[in-house]
N, C-alpha and C positions, 0 to 999 in steps of 0.2 A: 918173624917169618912173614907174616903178613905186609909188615911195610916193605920187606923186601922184596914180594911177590908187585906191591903197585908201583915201586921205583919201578922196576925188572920193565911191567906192564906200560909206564908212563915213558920210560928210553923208549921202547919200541915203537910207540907210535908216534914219538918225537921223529924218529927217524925214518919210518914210512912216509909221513907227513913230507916229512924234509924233501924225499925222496922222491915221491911223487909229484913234488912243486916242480923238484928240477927237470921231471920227466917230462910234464904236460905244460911247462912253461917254457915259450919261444926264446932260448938263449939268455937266460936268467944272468950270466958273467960275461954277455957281449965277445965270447971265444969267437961265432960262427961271422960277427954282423961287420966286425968290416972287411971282410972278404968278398964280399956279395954287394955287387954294384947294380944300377939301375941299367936295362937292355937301353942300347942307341935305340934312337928314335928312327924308324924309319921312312923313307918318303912315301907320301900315299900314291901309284901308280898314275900314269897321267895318260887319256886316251883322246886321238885325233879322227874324226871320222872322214870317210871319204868313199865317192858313191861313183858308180856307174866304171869300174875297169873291166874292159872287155878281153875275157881271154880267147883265142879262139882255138876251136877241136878242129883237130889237121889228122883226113885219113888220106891216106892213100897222095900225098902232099898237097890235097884239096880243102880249104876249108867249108865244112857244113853244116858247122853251127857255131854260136859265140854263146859262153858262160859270161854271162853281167856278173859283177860280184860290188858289192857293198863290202867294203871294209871299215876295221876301227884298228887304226896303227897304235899298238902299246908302246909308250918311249922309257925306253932304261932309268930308274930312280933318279931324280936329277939334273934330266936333259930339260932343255927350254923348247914348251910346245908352242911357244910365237914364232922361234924359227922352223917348223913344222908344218903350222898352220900357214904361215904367210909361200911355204913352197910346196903347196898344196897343186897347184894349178898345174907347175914346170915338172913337179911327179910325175903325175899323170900318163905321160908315153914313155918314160921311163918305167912303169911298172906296165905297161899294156906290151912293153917291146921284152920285158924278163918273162912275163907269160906266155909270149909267142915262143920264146927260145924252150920255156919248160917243154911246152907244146911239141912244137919241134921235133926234141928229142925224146920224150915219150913216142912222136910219129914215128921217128926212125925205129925204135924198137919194136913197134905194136902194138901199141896199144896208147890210150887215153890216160893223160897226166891223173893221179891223185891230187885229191886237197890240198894233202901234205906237200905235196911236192912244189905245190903254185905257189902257197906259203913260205915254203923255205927261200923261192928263185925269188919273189916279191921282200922279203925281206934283205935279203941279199944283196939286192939291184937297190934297194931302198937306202941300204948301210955305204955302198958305195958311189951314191950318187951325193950324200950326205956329206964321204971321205971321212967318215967314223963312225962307233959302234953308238947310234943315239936311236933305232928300230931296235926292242927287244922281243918283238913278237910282232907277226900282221895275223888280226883274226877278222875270219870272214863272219857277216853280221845276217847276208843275206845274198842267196843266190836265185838269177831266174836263167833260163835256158830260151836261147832266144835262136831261130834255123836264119841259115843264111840263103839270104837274094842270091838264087842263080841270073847270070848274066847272059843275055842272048846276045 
């Protein structure tokens, strides 16, 4: 009785042992491991700065003041920031003339563009002057508020 009592005793913890391994061990029969691949690599974002777009605040179809903005244009995974950088300059009144229109047409409703709103017309005017989606975001980096020259 007794040897049968330490077989009985020695199966069981053969088989908790067993059982345990398989539990706290990462895929002991390789069942889970070739299903599971390594994530793509993805590209580190790429950012272009650029200073001084003037947007200007249109009340009443007057303008009397101009928002300076600093920007830093984020380009889509991928995109080449030399062609970016190098039409940095020919931007310029291209995004100064989508802020007006934002403008604009905030003026025509009543009220004074949001953030948002300059962002979205600046990226927009940005993607089509480009002739493709290579702006995936314009973030403003820094704003100053600047009154404008009345004219006599």
């Amino acid at each position: 009785m007794r040897v049968l009592l330490i077989f009985i005793v020695s199966v069981l913890l053969v088989v908790a042992g067993g059982g345990g391994w398989l539990i706290y061990r990462d895929d002991p029969f390789g069942v889970f491991g070739h299903h599971l691949r390594a994530p793509a690599a993805i590209p580190a974002p790429v950012f272009v700065g650029m200073t001084g777009v003037g947007v200007p605040m249109i009340r009443h179809g007057v303008v009397y003041r101009y928002l300076m903005l600093d920007l830093v244009l984020e380009l889509v995974p991928g995109a080449d920031d030399d062609e970016v950088s190098n039409g940095i300059e020919r931007l310029r009144p291209v995004l100064t003339g989508a802020a007006q229109h934002v403008s604009t047409t905030a003026d025509r409703l009543g009220r004074e563009p949001t953030l948002d709103e300059i962002k979205v017309g600046l990226t927009d005017a940005a993607n089509d002057w480009f002739g493709r989606e290579i702006i995936a975001d314009v973030l403003i980096q820094r704003t100053s508020d600047v009154a404008a020259q009345k004219i006599n």
